[in-house]
N, C-alpha and C positions, 0 to 999 in steps of 0.2 A: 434548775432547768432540766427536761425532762429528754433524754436521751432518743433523737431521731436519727435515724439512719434510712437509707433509700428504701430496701426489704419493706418496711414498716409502711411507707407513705404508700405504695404501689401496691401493696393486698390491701390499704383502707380505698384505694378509691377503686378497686376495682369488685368490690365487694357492693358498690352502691352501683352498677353499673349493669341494665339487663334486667331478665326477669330470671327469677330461679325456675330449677325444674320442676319444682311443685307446682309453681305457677303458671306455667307451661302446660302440666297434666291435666290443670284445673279448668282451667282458659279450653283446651280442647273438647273436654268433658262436657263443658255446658253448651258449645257449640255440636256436638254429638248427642246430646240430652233434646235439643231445640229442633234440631234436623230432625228426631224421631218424633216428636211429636208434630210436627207442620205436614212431613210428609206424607200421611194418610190423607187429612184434609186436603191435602194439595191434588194428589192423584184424583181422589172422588169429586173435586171441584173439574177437574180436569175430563174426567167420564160424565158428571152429567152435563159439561159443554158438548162433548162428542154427541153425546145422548139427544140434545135438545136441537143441534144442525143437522142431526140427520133425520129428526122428526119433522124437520121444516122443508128437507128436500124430500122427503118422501108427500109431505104435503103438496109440497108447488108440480113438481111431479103429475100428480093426480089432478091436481086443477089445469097444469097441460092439457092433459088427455083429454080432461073437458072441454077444455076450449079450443084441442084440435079439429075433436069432435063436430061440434056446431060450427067451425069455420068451414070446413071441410066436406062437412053435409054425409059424412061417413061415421062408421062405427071406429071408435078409437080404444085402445087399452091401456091401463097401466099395469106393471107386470113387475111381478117380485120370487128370487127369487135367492137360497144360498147354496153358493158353489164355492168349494174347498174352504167352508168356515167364514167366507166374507159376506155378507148382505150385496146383493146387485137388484139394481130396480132398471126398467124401460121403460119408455113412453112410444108405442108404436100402433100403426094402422091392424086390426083384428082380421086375422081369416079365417074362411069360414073351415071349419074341422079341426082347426088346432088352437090346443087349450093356451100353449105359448108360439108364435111364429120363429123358425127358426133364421138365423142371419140377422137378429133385431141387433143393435150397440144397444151394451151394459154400461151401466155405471155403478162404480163401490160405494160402499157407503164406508164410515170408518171398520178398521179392523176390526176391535175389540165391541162393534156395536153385533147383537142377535136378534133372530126373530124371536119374542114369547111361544115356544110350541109349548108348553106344557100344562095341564090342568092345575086351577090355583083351588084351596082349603072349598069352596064351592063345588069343586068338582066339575068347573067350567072350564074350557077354552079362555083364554084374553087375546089370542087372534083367531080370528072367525073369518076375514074374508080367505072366496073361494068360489070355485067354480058351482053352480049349483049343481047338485047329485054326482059330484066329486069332492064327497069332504076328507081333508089327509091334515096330517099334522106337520107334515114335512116339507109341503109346498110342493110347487112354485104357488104362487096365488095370482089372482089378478081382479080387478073393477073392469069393464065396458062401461063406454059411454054412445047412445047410438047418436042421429044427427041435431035431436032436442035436446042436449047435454044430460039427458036421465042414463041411469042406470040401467042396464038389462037385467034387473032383478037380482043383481047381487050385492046384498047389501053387508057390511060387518066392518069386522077394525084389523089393522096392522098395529100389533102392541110388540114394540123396541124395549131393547134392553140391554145392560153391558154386561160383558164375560164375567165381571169383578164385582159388580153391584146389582145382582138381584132381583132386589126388592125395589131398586129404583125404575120405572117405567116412563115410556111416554107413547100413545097409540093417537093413529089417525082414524077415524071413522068417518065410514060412508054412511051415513044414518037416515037417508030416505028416499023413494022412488025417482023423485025430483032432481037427485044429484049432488043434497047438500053433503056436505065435507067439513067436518070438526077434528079439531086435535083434545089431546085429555090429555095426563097425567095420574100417577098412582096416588090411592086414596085408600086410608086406616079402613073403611066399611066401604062395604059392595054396594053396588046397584045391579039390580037385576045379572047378578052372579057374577058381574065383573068387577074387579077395583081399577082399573082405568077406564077414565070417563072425563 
C-alpha cells in the first residue's frame, strides 16, 4: 500500500486546476495576433462608411439647392467649403457679388473626410467644381441653380476622400446644363482624365 500523506494529495490536485502561464501567454498572443489583423479592415470598413455618408449628404444637399431653387422661383446655391481641416457644406439663397454669402449655417461633414485638391497620374484635377473664371484648388466651391433647376454654367465634381485612405474616393457630379446630379466612385482607369466617375 503506497504511502499518502496530505502534502501529496494537495499538489496532485492543484496541479490540475487552472491554466498555466504558458497558456495564458498563448491564449493572449493569439487574441493580440487576431486584433492586429481585423483591425485595419475594420478602420477602412469604418472610413469608407464615413466616406460613402458623406458622399450622400453632399448629394441630397445639392438636390436641395435644386429644388429650392424651382420652388422658390430664385437662384439657390450649394456651397462647400474646408475650415480648420473639416469639410463644411450649405445650402443657401445666392447674392448677387459674393462668390459665398456670408452668415449662411454650416454643416460638417465627418472629420477625417477631405476634399480631392490634388492632381491625379493625368495631371488632372478630380474636383473641378468652381466658380467660373475663379478656378483655385483650395476652394470654397459652389453649383447655382437658378429658378429652372439648371445650372448657371457651372458644371464639375466634388471628389471626397479620407485622411487615411487615399486612393479610396467618392465624387458628386454636376454633369449637365439641365441640372443633372450623379454620384461616382474610384476606378483602376480614367475617363476623360478622371478616375472618379
Amino acid at each position: 500500500m503506497p504511502y499518502k500523506n496530505k502534502y501529496n494529495k494537495k499538489a496532485a490536485s492543484n496541479s490540475t486546476k487552472g491554466f498555466t502561464l504558458i497558456e495564458l501567454i498563448i491564449v493572449v498572443l493569439m487574441i493580440a495576433i487576431l486584433t492586429a489583423i481585423a483591425t485595419p479592415s475594420w478602420l477602412l470598413s469604418v472610413n469608407i462608411q464615413h466616406l460613402n455618408s458623406s458622399q450622400n449628404q453632399i448629394y441630397r444637399a445639392i438636390q436641395q439647392a435644386k429644388s429650392k431653387a424651382k420652388l422658390r422661383k430664385e437662384t439657390w446655391q450649394f456651397s462647400l467649403r474646408e475650415k480648420d481641416g473639416i469639410v463644411q457644406w450649405a445650402v443657401n439663397p445666392a447674392k448677387y457679388g459674393e462668390f459665398i454669402p456670408s452668415g449662411i449655417h454650416w454643416h460638417n461633414l465627418e472629420p477625417n473626410i477631405r476634399v480631392d485638391k490634388y492632381k491625379n497620374d493625368k495631371d488632372e484635377y478630380e474636383t473641378t467644381l468652381d466658380s467660373p473664371g475663379r478656378k483655385t484648388i483650395t476652394g470654397p466651391w459652389r453649383v447655382q441653380f437658378n429658378y429652372h433647376g439648371n445650372t448657371n454654367g457651372q458644371l464639375g465634381r466634388i471628389t471626397l476622400t479620407t485622411q487615411y485612405t487615399g486612393k479610396i474616393k467618392r465624387c458628386v457630379i454636376v454633369s449637365t446644363l439641365i441640372g443633372t446630379i450623379r454620384t461616382g466612385r474610384e476606378h483602376s482607369k480614367s475617363k476623360n482624365g478622371k478616375y472618379c466617375y
